[in-house]
C-alpha positions in Angstrom: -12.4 15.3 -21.6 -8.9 16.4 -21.6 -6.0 15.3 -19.3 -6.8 18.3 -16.4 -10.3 17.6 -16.2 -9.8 13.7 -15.8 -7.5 14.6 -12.6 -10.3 17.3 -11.7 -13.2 14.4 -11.5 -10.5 11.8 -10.1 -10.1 13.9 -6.7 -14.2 14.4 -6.8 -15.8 11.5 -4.5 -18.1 10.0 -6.8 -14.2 10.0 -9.2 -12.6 8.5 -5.8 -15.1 5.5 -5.3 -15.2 4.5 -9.2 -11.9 5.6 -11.3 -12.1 3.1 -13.7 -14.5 4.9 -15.9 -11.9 7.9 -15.6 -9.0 5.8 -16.7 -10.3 4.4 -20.0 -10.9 7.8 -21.0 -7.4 8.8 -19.8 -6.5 5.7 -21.7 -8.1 7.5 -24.8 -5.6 10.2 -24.6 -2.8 8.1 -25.2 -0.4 5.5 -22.8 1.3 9.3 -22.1 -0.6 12.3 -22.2 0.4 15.9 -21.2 -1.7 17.5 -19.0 -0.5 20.8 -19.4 3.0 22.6 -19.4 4.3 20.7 -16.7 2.6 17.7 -15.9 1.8 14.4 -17.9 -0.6 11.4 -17.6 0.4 7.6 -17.7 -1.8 4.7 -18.3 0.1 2.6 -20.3 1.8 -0.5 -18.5 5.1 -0.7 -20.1 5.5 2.8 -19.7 4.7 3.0 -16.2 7.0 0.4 -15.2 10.1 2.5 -17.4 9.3 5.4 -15.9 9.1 3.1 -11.9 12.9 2.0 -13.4 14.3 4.9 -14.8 16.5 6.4 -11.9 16.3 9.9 -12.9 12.4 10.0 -12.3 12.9 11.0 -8.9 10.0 11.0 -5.9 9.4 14.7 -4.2 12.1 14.5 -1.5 12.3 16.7 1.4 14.0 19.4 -0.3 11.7 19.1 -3.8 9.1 19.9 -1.2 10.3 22.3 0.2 10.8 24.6 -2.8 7.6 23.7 -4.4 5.5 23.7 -0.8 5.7 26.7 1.3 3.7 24.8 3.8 5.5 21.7 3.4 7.4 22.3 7.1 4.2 23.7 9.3 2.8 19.5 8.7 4.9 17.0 10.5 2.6 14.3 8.6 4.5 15.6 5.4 7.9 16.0 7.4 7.7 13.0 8.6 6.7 10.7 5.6 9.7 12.9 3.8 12.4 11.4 6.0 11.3 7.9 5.0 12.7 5.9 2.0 9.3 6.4 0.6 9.7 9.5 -0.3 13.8 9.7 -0.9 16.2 9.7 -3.7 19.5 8.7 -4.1 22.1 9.1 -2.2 19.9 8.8 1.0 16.8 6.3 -0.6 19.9 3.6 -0.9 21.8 4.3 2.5 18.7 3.6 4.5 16.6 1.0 1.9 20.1 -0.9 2.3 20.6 -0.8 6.2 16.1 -1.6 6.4 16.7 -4.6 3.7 19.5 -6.1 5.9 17.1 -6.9 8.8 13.8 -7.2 6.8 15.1 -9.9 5.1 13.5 -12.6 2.0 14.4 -15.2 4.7 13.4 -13.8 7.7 9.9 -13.2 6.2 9.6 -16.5 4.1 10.2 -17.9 7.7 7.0 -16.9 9.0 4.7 -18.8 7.3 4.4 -21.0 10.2 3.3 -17.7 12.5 1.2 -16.5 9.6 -0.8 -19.7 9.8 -1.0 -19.6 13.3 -2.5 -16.2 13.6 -4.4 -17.0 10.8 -6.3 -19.7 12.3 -6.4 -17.5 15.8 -8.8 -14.6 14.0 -10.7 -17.6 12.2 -11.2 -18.8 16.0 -12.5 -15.2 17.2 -14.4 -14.1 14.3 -16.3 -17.9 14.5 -17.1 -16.6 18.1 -17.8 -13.2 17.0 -20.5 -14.3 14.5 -22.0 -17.8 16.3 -25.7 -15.9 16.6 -25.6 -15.3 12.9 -25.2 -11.5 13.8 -22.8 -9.9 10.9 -19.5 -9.4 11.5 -17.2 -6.7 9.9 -14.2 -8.3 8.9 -12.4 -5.9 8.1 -12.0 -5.3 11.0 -12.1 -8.5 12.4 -9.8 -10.0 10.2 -8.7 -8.1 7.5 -6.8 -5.1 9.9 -6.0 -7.8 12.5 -3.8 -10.2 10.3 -1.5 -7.9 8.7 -0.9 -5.9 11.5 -0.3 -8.2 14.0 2.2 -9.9 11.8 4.7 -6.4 11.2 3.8 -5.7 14.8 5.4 -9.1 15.8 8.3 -8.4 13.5 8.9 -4.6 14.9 8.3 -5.7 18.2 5.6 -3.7 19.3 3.8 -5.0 22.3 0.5 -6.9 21.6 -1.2 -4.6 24.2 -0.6 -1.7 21.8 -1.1 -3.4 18.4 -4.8 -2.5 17.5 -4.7 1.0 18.2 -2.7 1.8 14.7 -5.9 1.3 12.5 -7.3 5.1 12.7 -4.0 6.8 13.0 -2.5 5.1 9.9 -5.7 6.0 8.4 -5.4 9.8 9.5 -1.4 9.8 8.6 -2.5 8.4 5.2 -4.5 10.9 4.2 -1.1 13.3 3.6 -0.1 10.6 0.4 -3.8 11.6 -1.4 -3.8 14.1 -3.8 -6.2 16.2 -2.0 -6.3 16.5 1.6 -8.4 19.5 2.9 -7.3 20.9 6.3 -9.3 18.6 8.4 -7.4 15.6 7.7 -4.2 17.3 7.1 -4.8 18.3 10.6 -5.3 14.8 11.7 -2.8 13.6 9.7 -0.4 15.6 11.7 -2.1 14.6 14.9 -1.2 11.0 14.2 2.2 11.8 12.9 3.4 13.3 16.6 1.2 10.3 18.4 3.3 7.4 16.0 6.4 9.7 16.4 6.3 9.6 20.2 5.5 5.9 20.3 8.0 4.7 18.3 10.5 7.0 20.1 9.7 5.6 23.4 9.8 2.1 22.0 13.2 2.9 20.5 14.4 3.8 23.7 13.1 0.9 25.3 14.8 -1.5 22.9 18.1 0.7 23.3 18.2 -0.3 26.6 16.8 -3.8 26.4 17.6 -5.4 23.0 15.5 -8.0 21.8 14.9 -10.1 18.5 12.8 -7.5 16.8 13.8 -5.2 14.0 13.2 -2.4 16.2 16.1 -3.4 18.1 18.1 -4.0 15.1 17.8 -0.7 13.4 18.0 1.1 16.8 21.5 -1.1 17.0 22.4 0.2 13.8 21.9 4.1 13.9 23.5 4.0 17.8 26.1 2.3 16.6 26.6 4.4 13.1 24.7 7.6 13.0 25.8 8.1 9.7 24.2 5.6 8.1 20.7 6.4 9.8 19.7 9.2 11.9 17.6 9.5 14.4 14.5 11.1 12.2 15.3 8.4 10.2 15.1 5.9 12.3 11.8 7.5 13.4 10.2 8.2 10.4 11.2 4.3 8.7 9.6 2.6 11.7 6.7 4.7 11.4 6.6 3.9 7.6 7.6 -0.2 8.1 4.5 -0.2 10.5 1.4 1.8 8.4 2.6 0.4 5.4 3.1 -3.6 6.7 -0.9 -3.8 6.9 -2.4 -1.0 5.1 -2.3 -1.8 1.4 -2.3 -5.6 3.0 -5.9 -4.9 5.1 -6.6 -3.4 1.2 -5.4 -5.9 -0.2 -7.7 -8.9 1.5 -11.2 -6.9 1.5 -10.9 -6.0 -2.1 -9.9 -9.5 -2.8 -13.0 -11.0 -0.2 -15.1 -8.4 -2.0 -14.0 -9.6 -5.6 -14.7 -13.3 -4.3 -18.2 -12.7 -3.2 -19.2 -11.4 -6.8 -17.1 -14.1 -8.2 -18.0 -17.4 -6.3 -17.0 -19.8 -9.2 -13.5 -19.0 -8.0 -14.2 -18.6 -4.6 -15.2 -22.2 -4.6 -12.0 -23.1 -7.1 -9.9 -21.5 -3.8 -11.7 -23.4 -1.2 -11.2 -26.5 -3.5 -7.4 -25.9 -4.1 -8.0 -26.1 -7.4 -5.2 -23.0 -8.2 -2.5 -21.6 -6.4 -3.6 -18.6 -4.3 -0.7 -16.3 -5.9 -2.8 -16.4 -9.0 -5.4 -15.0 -7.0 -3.7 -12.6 -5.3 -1.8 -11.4 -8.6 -5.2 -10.9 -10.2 -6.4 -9.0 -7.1 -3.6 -6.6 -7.4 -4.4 -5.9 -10.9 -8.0 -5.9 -11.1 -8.3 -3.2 -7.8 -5.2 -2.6 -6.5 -4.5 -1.2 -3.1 -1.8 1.3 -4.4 -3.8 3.4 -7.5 -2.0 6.3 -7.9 1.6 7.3 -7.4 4.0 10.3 -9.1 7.4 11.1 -10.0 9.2 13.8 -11.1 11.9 14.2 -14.0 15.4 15.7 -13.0 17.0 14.9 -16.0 17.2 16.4 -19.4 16.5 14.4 -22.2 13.7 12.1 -20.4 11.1 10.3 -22.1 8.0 7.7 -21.3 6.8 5.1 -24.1 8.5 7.7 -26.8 7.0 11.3 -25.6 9.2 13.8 -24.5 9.0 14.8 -20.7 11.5 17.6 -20.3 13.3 18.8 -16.8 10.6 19.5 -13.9 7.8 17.8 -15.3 5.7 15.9 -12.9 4.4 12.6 -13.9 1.2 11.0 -12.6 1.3 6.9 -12.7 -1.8 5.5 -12.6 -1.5 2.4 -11.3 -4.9 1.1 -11.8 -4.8 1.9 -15.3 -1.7 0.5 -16.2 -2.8 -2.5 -14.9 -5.4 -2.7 -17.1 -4.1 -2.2 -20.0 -5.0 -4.1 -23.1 -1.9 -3.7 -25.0 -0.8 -5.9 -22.2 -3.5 -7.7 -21.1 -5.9 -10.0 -22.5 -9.9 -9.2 -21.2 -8.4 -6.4 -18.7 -11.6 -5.5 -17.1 -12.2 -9.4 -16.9 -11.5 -11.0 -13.1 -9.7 -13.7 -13.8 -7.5 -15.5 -11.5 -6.1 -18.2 -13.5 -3.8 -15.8 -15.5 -0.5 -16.5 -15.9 2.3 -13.6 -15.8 0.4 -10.9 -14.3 3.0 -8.8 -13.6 0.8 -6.0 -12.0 3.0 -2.8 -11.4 1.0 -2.8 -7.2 4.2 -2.8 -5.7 5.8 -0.4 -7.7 9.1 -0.6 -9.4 12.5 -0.2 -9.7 14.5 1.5 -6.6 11.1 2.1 -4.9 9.7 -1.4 -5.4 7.9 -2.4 -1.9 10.1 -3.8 0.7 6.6 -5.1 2.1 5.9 -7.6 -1.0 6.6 -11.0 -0.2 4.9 -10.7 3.1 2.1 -9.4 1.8 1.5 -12.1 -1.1 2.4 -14.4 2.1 -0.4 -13.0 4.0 -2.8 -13.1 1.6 -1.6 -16.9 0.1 -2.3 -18.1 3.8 -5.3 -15.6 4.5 -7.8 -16.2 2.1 -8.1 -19.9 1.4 -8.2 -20.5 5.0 -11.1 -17.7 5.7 -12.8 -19.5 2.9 -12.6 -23.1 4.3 -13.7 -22.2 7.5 -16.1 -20.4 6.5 -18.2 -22.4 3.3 -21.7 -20.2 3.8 -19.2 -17.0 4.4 -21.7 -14.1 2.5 -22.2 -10.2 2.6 -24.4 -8.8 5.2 -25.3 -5.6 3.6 -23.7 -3.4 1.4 -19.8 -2.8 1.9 -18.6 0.7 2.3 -15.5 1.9 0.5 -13.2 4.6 1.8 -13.0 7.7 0.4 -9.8 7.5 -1.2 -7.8 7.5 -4.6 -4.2 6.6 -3.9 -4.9 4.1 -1.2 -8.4 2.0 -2.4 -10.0 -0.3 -0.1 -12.7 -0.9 2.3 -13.8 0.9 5.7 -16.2 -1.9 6.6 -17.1 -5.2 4.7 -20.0 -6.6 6.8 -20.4 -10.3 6.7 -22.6 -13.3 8.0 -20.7 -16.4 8.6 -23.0 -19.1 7.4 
């Protein structure tokens, strides 16, 4: 099977719910393999994390878009997601990742551990509840959504009223990052884009007009008081952004990890034990199944190459994530679970200018999350089987039913 056809069967559903099969014959094609005149392949892990740091590998940007999209500008899904510092390069990615970095802050998130706990222990306390007849409970939606999006909620400033309505329409907006999207979901996509886009812009002008200690407040402080430095689709389209993508790949990032747990209950038991740091675990997570699979750049320079191929002007580049990550050039046993490696390194977050804002707090989240789910929880066990979304770039679970023991 050649490089085209591997990408053909990745966007298939049976290719969506299993890619790891697809990669290892990917993998057979070489770390970097062309996949026709203008697109080319990586699996390999030190070349996906060169190509994550080399500069001139640039993400489609608004105007990339718009040459190589005709209908890029009829979906504000795609509009909007363009005018965040996802999907910006340089001059603009560093003008806004700067001003976002100021307020989102190593500190200000290492100081919510406290809050993490807290909120923690508050879903342990309503799923218990949830589940006292023995009934199953789903927690991914119990848990899984509630944690992570409370937590950036509390940080933006969004009103706890309003907090759990965000789960469908980040999953609709979503849907506009996949390879694929027929018009159905392109359709919702755009749907949620204009419901998030009014929100925030109401919430903006709230926070204008009554400051508070939220980073809502800051950046709204910031493109009032310099318009330059942020406009006001910016401003828009980055809270949007700080808020699907503060507990999406985090809700991923705990059901994959609960779901790895259950098939692995030697170290589920090592976790409830303390018998190794929870970072291992949630390193290992990120490379055995990550929550980010699939992402692509594009080269803007002459003279580019990845792992010694040539990849000339206008070639895109597809980074497979998931493959990179199991690479066994760089990893020992890659298709092994195994949480008690050292120096993981797993390329989840990205890389380079792009490298996830979001990172910290999400290893925070989950350092906190899953030990304590665990404890409470010793007879914790599936309830049926677990249903995956049907999804390539974004992996994770829809529902994860459980029974509490």
């Amino acid at each position: 099977m050649d490089g085209e056809a591997i990408i053909e069967q990745l966007m298939t559903p049976a290719g969506r719910a299993d890619p790891y099969a697809l990669y290892e014959l990917a993998r057979g094609l070489g770390p970097v393999a062309s996949c026709g005149p203008d697109l080319v392949l990586v699996t390999g892990h030190r070349e996906a994390d060169q190509v994550l740091r080399t500069p001139a590998f640039r993400v489609a940007d608004t105007e990339l878009r718009e040459q190589w999209e005709p209908e890029f500008a009829d979906h504000p899904a795609k509009v909007l997601l363009s005018r965040s510092i996802l999907e910006s390069n340089a001059p603009h990615h560093g003008r806004m990742r700067s001003l976002i970095a100021s307020v989102f802050t190593a500190r200000r998130v290492a100081a919510l551990e406290p809050a993490v706990t807290a909120a923690v222990h508050a879903l342990l306390d309503e799923t218990a509840a949830q589940g006292a007849d023995g009934s199953p409970v789903d927690v991914m939606d119990t848990f899984a959504f509630r944690l992570p999006v409370g937590v950036i909620c509390e940080l933006l400033g969004v009103p706890a009223e309003d907090r759990y309505r965000f789960r469908g329409l980040a999953s609709d907006l979503t849907a506009a990052l996949e390879l694929v999207a027929d018009d159905n979901e392109l359709a919702a996509a755009d749907a949620a884009a204009d419901e998030l886009s009014g929100y925030f812009t109401e919430l903006a002008a709230r926070r204008r007009a009554h400051p508070q200690d939220d980073l809502v407040s800051a950046l709204v402080q910031v493109a009032a008081a310099e318009p330059g430095r942020l406009s006001g689709h910016e401003l828009l389209a980055n809270l949007v952004l700080l808020l699907v993508a503060g507990f999406e790949t985090t809700t991923n990032l705990l059901g994959n990890a609960l779901a790895l747990l259950f098939e692995h209950p030697g170290a589920a038991a090592a976790l409830r034990a303390g018998t190794f740091d929870p970072q291992g675990l949630t390193d290992e997570v990120l490379r055995f199944d990550s929550p980010v699979q699939l992402t692509s750049r594009i080269a803007l320079a002459d003279g580019l190459e990845a792992g010694g191929v040539p990849v000339p002007r206008g070639t895109g580049v597809f980074l497979l994530i998931g493959a990179a990550n199991r690479d066994p050039r760089r990893y020992t046993h890659p298709d092994r679970f195994d949480p008690t490696r050292r120096d993981s390194h797993p390329l989840s977050f990205g890389g380079g200018p792009h490298y996830c804002l979001g990172a910290q707090l999400a290893r925070l989240e989950a350092a906190v999350a899953l030990p304590a789910l665990l404890a409470r929880f010793p007879g914790l066990a599936p309830a049926g089987a677990p249903e995956r979304r049907d999804r390539l770039v974004l992996r994770g679970y829809g529902t994860l039913p459980v029974t509490l023991g």
